[in-house]
OpenMM code with the backbone's topology and positions (N, CA, C; nanometers):
from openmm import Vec3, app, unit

residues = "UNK UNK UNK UNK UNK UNK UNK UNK UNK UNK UNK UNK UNK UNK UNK UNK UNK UNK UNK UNK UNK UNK UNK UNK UNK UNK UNK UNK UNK UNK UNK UNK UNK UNK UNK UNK UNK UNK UNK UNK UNK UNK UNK UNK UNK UNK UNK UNK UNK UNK UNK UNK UNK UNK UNK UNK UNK UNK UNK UNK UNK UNK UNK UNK UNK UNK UNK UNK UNK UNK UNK UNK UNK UNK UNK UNK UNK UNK UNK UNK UNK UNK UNK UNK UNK UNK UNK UNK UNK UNK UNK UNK UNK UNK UNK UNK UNK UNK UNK UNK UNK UNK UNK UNK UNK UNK UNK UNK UNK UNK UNK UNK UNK UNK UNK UNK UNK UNK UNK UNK UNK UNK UNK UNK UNK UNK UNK UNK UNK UNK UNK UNK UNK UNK UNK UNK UNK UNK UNK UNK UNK UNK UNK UNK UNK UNK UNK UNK UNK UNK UNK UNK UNK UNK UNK UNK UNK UNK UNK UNK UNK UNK UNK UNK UNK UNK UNK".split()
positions = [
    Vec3(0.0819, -0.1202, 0.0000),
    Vec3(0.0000, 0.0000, 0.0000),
    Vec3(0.0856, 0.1257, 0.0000),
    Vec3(0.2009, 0.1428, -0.0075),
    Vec3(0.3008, 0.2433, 0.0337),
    Vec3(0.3007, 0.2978, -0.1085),
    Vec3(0.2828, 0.2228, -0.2100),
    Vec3(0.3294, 0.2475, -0.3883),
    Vec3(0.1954, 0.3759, -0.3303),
    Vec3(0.0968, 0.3653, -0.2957),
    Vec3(0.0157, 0.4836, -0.3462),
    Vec3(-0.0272, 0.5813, -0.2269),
    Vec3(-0.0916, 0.6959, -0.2613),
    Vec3(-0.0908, 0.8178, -0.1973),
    Vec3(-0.1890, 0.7443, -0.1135),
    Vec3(-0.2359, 0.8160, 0.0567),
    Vec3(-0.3122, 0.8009, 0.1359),
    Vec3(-0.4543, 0.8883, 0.0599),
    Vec3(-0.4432, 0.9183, -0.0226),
    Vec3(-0.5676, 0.9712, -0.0726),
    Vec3(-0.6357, 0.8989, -0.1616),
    Vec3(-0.5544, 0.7550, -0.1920),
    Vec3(-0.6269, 0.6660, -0.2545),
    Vec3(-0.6805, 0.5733, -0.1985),
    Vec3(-0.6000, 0.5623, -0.0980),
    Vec3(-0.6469, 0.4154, 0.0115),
    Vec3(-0.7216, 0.4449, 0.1106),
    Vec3(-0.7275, 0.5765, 0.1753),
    Vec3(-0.8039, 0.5784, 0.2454),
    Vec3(-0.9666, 0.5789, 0.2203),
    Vec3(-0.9906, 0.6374, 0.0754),
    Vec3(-1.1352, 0.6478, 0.0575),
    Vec3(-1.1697, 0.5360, 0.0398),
    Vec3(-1.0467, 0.4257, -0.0652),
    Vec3(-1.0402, 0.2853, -0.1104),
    Vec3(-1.1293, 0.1858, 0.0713),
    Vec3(-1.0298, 0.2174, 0.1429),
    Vec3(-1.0410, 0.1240, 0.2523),
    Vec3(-1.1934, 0.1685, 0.3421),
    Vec3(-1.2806, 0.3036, 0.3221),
    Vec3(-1.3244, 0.3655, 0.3689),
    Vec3(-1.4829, 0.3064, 0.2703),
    Vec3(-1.4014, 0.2965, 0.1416),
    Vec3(-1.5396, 0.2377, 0.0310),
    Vec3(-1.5654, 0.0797, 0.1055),
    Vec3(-1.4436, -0.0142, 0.1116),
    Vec3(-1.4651, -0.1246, 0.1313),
    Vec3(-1.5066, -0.1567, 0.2822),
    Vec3(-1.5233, -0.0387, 0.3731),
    Vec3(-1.5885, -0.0906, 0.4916),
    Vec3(-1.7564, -0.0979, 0.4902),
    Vec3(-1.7997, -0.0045, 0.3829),
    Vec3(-1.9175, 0.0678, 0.4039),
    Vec3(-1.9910, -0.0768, 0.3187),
    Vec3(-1.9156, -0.1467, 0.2169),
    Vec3(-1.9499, -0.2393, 0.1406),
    Vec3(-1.9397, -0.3585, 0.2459),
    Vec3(-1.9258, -0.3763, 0.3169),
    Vec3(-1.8521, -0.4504, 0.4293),
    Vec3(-1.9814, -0.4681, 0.5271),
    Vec3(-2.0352, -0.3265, 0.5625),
    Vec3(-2.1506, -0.2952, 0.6548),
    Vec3(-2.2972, -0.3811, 0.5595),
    Vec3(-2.2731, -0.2987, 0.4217),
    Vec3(-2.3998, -0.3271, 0.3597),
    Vec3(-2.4223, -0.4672, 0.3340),
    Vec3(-2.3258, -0.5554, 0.3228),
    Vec3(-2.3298, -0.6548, 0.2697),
    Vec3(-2.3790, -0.7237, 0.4491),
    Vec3(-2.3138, -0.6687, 0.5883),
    Vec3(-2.3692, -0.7281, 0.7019),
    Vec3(-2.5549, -0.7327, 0.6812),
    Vec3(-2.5785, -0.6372, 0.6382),
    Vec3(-2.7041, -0.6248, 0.6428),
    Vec3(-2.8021, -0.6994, 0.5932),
    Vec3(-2.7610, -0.7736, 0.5202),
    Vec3(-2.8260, -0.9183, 0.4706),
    Vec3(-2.8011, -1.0526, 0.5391),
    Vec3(-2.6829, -1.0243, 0.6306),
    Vec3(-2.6648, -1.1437, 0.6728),
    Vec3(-2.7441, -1.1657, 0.8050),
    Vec3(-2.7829, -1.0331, 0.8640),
    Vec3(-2.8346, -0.9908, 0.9944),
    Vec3(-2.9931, -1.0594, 1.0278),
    Vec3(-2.9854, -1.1049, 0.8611),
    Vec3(-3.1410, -1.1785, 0.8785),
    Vec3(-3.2137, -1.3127, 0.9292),
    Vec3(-3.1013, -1.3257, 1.0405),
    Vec3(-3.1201, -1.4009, 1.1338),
    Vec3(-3.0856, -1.5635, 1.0915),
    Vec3(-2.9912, -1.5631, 1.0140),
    Vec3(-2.9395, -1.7061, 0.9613),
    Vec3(-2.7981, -1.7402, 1.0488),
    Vec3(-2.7611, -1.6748, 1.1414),
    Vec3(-2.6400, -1.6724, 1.2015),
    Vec3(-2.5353, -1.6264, 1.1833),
    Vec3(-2.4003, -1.6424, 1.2668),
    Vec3(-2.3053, -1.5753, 1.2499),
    Vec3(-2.2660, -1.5645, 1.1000),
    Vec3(-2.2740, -1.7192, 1.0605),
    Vec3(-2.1487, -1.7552, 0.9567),
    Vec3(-2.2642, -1.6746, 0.8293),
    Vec3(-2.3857, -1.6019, 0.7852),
    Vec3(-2.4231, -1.5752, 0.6969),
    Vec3(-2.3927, -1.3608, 0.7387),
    Vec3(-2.3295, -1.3640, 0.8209),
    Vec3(-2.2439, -1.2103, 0.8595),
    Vec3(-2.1294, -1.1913, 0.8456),
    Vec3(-2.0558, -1.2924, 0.8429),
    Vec3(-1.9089, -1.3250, 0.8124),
    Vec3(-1.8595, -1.2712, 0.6967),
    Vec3(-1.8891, -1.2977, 0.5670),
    Vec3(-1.8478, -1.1952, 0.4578),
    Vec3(-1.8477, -1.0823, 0.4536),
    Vec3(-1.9763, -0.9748, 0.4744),
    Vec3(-1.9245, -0.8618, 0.5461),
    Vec3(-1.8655, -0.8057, 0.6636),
    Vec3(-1.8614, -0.9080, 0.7522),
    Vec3(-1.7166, -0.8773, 0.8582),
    Vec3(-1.5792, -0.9162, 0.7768),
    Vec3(-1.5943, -0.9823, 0.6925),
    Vec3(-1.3984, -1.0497, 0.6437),
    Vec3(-1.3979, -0.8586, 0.5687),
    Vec3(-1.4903, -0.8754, 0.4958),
    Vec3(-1.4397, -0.7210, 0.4247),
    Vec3(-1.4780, -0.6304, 0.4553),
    Vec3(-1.5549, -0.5545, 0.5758),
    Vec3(-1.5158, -0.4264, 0.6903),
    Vec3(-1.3926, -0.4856, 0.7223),
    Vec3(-1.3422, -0.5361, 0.8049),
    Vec3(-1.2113, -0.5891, 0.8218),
    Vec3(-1.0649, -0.5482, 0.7550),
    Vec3(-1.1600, -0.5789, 0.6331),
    Vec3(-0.9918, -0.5769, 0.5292),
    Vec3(-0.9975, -0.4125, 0.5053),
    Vec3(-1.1047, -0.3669, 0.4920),
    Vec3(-1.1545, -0.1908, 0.4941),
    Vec3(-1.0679, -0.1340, 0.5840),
    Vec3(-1.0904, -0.1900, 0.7273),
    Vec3(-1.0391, -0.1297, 0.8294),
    Vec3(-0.8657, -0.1156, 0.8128),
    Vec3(-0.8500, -0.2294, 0.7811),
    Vec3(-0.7055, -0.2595, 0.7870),
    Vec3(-0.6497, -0.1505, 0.7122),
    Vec3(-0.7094, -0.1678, 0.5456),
    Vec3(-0.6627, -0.0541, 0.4373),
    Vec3(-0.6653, 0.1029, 0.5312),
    Vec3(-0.7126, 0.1141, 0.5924),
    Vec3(-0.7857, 0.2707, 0.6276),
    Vec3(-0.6751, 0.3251, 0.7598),
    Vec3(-0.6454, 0.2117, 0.8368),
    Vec3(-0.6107, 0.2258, 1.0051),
    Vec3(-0.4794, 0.2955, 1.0114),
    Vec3(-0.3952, 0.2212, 0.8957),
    Vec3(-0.2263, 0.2830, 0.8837),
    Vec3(-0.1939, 0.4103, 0.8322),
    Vec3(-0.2943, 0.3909, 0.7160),
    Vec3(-0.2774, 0.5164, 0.6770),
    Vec3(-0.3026, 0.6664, 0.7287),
    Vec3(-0.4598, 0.6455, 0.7800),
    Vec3(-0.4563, 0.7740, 0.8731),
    Vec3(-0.3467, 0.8206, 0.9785),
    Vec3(-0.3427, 0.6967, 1.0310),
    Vec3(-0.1840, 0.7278, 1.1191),
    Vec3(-0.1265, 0.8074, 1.1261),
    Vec3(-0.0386, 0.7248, 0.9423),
    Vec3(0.0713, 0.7852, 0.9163),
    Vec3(0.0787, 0.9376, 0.8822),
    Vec3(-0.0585, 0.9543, 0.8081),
    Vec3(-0.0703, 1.1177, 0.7794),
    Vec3(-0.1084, 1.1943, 0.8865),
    Vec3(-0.1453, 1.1507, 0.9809),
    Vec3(-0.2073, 1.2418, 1.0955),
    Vec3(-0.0188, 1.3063, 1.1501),
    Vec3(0.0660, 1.1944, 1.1933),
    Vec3(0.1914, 1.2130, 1.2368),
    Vec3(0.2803, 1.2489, 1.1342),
    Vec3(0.2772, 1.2374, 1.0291),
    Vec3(0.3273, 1.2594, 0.9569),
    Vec3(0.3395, 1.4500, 0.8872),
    Vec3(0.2446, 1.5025, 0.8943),
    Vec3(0.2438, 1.6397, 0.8863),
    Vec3(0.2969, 1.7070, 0.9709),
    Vec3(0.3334, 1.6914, 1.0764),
    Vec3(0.3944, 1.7795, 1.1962),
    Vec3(0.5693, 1.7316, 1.2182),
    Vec3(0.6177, 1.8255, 1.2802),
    Vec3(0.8021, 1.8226, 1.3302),
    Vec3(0.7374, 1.7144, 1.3858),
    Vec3(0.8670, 1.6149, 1.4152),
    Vec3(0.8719, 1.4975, 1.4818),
    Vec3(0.8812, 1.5547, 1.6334),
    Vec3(0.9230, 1.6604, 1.6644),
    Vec3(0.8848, 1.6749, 1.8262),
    Vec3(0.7058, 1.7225, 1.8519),
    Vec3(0.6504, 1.6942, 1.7812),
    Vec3(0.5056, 1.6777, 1.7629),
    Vec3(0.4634, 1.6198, 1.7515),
    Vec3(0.5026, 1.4676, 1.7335),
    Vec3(0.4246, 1.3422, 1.6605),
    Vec3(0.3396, 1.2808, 1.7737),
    Vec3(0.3759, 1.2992, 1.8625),
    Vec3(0.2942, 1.1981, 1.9748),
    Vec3(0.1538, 1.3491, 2.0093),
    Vec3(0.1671, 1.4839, 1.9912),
    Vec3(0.0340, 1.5233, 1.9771),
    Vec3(-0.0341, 1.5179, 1.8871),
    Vec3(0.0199, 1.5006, 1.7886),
    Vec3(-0.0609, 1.4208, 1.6556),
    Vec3(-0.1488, 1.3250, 1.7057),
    Vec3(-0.0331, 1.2494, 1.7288),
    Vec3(-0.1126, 1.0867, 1.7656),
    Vec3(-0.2324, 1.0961, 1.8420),
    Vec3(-0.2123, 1.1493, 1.9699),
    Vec3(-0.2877, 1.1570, 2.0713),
    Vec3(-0.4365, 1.2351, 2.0441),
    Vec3(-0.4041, 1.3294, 1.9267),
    Vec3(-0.5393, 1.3795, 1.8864),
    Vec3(-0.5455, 1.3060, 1.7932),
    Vec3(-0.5073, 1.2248, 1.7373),
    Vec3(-0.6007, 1.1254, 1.6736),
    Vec3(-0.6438, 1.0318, 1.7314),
    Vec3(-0.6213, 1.0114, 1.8533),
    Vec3(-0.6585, 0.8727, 1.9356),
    Vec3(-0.7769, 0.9337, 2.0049),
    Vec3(-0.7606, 1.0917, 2.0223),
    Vec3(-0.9093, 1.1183, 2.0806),
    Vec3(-1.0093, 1.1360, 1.9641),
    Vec3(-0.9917, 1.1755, 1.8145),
    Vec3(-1.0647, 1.2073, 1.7761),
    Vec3(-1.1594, 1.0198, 1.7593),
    Vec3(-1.0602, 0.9440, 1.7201),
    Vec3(-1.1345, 0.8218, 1.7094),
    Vec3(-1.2330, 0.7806, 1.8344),
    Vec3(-1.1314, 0.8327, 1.9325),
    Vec3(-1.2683, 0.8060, 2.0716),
    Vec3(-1.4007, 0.8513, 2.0788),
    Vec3(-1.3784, 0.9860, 2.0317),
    Vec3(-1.4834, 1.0730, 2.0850),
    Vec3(-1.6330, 1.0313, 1.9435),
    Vec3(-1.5316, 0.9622, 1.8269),
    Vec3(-1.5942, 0.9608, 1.7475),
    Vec3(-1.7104, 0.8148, 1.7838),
    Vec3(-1.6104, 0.7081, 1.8039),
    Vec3(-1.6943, 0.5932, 1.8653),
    Vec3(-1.8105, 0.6441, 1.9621),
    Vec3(-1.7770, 0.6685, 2.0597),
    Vec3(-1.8226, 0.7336, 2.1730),
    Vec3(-2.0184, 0.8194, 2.1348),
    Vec3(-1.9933, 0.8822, 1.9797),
    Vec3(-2.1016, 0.9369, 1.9252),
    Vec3(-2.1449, 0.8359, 1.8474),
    Vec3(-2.0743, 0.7194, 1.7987),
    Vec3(-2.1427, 0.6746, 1.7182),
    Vec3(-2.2201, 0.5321, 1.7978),
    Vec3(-2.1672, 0.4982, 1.8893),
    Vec3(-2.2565, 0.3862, 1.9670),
    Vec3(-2.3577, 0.4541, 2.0682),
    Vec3(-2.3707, 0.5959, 2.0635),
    Vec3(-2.5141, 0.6287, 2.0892),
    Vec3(-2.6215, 0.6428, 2.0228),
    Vec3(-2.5633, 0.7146, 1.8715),
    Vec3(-2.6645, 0.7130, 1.7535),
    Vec3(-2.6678, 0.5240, 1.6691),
    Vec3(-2.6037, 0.4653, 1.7435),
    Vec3(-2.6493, 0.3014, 1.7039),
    Vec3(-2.7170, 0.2419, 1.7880),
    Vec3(-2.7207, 0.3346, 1.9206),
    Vec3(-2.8435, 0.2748, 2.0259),
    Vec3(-2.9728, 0.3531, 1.9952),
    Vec3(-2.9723, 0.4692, 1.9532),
    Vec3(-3.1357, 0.5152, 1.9524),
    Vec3(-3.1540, 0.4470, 1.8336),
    Vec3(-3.0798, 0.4073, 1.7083),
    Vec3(-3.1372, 0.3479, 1.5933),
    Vec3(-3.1969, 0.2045, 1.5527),
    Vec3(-3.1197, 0.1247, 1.7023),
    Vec3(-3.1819, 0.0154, 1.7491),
    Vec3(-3.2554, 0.0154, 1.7631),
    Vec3(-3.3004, 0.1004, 1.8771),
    Vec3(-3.4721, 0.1163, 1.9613),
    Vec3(-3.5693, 0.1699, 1.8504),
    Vec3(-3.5171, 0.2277, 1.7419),
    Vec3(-3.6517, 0.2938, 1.6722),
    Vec3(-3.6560, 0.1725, 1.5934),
    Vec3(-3.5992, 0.0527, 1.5255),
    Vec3(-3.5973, -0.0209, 1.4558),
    Vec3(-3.6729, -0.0933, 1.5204),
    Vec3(-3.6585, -0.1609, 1.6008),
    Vec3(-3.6889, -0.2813, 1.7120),
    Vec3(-3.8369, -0.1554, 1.7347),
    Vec3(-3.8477, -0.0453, 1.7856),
    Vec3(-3.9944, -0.0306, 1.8167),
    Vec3(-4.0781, 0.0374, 1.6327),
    Vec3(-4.0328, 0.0197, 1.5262),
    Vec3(-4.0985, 0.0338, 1.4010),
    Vec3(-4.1580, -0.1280, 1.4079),
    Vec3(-4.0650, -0.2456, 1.4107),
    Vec3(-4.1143, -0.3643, 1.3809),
    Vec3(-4.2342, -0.4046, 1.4669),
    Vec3(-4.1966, -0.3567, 1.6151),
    Vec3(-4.3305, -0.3965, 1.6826),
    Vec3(-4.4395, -0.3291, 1.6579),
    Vec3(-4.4464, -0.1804, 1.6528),
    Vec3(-4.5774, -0.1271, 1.6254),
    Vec3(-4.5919, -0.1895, 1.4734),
    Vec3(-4.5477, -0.2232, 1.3685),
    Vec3(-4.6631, -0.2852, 1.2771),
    Vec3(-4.6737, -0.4595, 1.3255),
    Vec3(-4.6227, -0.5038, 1.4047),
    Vec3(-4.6430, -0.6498, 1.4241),
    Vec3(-4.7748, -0.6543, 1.5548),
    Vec3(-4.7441, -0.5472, 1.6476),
    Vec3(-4.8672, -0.5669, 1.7520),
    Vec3(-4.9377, -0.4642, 1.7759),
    Vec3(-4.8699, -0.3420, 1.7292),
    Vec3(-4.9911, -0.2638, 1.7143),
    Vec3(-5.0125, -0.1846, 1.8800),
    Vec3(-5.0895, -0.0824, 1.9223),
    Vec3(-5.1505, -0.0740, 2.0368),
    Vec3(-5.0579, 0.0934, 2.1260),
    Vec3(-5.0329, 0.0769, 2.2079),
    Vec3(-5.0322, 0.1593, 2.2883),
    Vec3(-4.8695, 0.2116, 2.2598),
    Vec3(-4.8417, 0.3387, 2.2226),
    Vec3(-4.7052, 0.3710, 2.1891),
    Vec3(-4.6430, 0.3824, 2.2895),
    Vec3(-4.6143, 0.4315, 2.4015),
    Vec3(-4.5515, 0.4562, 2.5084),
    Vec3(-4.4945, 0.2817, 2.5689),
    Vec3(-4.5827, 0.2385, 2.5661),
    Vec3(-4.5608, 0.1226, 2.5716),
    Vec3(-4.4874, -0.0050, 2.4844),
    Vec3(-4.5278, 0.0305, 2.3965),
    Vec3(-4.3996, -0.0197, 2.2761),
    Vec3(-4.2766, 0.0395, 2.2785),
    Vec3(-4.2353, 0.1705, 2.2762),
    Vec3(-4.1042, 0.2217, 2.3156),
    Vec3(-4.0792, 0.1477, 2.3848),
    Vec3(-4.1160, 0.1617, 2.5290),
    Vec3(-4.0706, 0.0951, 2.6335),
    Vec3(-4.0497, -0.0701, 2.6582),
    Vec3(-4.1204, -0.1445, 2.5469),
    Vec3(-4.0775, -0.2701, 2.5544),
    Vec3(-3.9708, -0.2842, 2.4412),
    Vec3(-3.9236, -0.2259, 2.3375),
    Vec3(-3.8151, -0.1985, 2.2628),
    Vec3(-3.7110, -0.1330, 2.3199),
    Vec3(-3.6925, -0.0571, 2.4080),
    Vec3(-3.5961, -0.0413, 2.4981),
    Vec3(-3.5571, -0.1504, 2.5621),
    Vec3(-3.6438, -0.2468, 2.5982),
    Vec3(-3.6163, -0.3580, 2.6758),
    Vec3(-3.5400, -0.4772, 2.6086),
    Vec3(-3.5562, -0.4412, 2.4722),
    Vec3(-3.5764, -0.5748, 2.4329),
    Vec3(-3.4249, -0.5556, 2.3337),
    Vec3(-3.4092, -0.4085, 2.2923),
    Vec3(-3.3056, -0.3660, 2.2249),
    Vec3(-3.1649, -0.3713, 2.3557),
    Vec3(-3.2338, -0.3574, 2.4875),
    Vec3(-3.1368, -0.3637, 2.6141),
    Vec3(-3.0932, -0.4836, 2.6698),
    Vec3(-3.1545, -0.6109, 2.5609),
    Vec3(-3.1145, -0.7418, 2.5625),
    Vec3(-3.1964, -0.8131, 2.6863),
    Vec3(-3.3075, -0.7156, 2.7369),
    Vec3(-3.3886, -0.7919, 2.8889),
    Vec3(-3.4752, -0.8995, 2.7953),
    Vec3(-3.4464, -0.9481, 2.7020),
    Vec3(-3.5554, -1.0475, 2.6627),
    Vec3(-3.5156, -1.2318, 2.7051),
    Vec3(-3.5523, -1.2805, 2.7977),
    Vec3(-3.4951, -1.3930, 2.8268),
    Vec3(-3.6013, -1.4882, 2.8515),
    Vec3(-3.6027, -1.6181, 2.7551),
    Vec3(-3.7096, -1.7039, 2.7469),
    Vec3(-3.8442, -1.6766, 2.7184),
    Vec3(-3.8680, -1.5601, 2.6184),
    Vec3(-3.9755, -1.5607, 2.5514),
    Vec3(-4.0237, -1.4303, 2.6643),
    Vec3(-3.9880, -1.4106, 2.7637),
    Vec3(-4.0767, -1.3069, 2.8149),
    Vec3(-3.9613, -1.1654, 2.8559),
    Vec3(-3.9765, -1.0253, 2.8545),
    Vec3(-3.9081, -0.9678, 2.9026),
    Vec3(-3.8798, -0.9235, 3.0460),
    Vec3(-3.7524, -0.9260, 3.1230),
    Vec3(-3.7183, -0.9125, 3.2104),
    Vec3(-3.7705, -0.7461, 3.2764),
    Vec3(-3.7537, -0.7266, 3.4032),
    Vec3(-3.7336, -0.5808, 3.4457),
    Vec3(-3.9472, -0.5628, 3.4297),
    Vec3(-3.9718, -0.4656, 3.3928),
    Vec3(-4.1051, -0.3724, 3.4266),
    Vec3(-4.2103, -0.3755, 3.3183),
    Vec3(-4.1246, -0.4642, 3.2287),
    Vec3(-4.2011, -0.4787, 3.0732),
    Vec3(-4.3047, -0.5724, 3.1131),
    Vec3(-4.4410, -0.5370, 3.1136),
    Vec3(-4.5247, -0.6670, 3.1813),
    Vec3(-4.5642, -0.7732, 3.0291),
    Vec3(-4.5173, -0.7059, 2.9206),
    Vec3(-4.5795, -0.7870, 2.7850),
    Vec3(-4.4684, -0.9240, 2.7668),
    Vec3(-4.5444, -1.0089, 2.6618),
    Vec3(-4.5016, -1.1063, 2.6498),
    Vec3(-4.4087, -1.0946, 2.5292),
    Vec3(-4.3163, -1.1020, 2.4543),
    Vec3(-4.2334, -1.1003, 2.3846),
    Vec3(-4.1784, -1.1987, 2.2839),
    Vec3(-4.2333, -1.2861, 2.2579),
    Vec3(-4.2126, -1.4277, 2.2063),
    Vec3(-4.1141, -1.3502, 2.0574),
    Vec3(-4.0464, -1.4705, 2.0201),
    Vec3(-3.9536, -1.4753, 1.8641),
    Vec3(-4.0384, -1.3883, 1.7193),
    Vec3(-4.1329, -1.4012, 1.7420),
    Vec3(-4.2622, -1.4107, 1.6252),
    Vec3(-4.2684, -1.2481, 1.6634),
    Vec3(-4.2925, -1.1827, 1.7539),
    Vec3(-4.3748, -1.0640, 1.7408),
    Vec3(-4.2731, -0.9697, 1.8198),
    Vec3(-4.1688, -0.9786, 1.8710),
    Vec3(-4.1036, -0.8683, 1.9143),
    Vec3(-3.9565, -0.9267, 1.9698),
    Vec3(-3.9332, -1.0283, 2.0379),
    Vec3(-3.7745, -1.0333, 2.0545),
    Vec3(-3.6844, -1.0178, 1.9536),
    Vec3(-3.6885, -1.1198, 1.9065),
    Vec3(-3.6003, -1.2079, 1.7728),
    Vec3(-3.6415, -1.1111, 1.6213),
    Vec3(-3.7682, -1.0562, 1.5899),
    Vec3(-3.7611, -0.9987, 1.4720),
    Vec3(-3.7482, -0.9216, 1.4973),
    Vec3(-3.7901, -0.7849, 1.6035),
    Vec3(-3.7482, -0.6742, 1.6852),
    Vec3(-3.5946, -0.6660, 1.6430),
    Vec3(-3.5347, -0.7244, 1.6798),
    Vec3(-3.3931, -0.7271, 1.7025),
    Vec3(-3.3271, -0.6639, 1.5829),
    Vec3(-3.3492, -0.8064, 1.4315),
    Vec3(-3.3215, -0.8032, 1.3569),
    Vec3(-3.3406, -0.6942, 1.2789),
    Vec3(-3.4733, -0.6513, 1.2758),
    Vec3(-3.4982, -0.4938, 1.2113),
    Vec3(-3.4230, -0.4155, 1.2488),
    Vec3(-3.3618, -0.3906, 1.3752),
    Vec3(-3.2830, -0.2818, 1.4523),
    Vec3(-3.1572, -0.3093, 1.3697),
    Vec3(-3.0740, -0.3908, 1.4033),
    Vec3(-2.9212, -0.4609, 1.3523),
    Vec3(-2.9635, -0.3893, 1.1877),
    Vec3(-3.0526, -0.4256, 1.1493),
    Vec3(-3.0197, -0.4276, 0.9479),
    Vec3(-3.0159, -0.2388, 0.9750),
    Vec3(-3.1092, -0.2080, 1.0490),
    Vec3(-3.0748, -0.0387, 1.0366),
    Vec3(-2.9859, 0.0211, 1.0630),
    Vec3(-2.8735, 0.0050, 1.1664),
    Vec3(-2.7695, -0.0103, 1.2145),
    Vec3(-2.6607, -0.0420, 1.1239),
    Vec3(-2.6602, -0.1395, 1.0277),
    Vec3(-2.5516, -0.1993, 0.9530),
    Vec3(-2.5534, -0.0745, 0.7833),
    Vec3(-2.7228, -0.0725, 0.8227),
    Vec3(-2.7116, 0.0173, 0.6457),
    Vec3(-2.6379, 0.1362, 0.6802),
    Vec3(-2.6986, 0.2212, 0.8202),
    Vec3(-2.6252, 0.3398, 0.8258),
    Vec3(-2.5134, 0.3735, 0.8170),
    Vec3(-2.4224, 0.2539, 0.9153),
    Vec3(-2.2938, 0.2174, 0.8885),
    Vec3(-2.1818, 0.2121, 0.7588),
    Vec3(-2.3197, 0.1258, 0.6444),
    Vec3(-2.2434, 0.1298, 0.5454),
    Vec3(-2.2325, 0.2610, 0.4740),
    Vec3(-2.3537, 0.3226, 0.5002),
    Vec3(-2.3454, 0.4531, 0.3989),
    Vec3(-2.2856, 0.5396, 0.4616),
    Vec3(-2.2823, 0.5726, 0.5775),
    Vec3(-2.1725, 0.6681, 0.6677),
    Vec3(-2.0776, 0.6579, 0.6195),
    Vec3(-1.9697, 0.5483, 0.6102),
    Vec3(-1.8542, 0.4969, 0.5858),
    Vec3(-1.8694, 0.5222, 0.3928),
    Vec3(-1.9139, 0.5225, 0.3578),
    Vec3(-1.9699, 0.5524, 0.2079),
    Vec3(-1.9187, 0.6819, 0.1785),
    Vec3(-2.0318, 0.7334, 0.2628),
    Vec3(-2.0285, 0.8676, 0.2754),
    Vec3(-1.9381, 0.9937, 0.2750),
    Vec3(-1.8283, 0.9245, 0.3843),
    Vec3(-1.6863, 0.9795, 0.3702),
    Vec3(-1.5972, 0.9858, 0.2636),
    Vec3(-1.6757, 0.9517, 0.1201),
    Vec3(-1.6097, 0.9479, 0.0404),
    Vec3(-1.6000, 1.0863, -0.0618),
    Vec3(-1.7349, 1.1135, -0.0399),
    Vec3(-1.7138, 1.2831, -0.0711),
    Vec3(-1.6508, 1.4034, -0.0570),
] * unit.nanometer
topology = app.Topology()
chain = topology.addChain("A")
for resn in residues:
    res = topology.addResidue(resn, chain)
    for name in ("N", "CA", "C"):
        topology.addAtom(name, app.Element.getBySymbol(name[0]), res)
């Protein structure tokens, strides 16, 4: 990867994560790990293409008696960036997981939030939910397809975010 500029590989490695995400998103349809695996091998190889290079250009622009504040603001910017993005992958859960239930059961909204919170918060154990959720939750109408709707929304955004950065 050294033969070419970081302005090729990074969008390169940045395209192949987002292809990586989209392609999770089919696998998310509840056939198991091994039908998610292809788009994890290539987010993966995305990541890999993408990880060195920023690095190197982040440290690389500054005197070498600068390189470790380079670094270090790039180690926060990646933090702070995770940090935003596994909150906007938790409300996108819950709206997924509570879109599937209100068209599967229908009824009282406050109450569907609140059992999609539950259920996106993983309290779903043996068909019924744990904690204050008094509803029943079975595979068919809100655990297990709940879930899955959430994850595929999650994986598309992912991919096109990562897409996205290509502009």
């Amino acid at each position: 990867m050294l033969r070419w500029r970081p302005g090729v590989v990074i969008p390169l490695g940045l395209l192949t994560i987002g292809v990586g995400f989209v392609l999770m998103r089919w696998g998310v349809s509840g056939g198991g790990w091994l039908t998610m695996l292809p788009g994890e091998l290539i987010a993966g190889i995305g990541l890999g293409l993408t990880n060195t290079p920023v690095t190197n250009t982040t440290t690389g622009v500054v005197s070498e008696a600068r390189a470790g504040m380079a670094s270090g603001i790039d180690m926060s910017a990646r933090l702070i960036t995770l940090a935003v993005n596994i909150a906007l992958m938790g409300v996108i859960l819950v709206d997924g997981v509570f879109s599937y239930l209100s068209r599967v059961m229908g009824g009282d909204e406050a109450g569907l939030r609140r059992l999609a919170e539950e259920i996106a918060a993983g309290h779903v154990v043996g068909g019924k939910c744990e904690g204050e959720c008094d509803r029943g939750c079975d595979g068919e109408c809100g655990g297990d397809g709940g879930m899955w709707r959430g994850r595929r929304w999650c994986m598309v955004l992912r991919g096109f975010c990562c897409m996205g950065e290509l502009g």
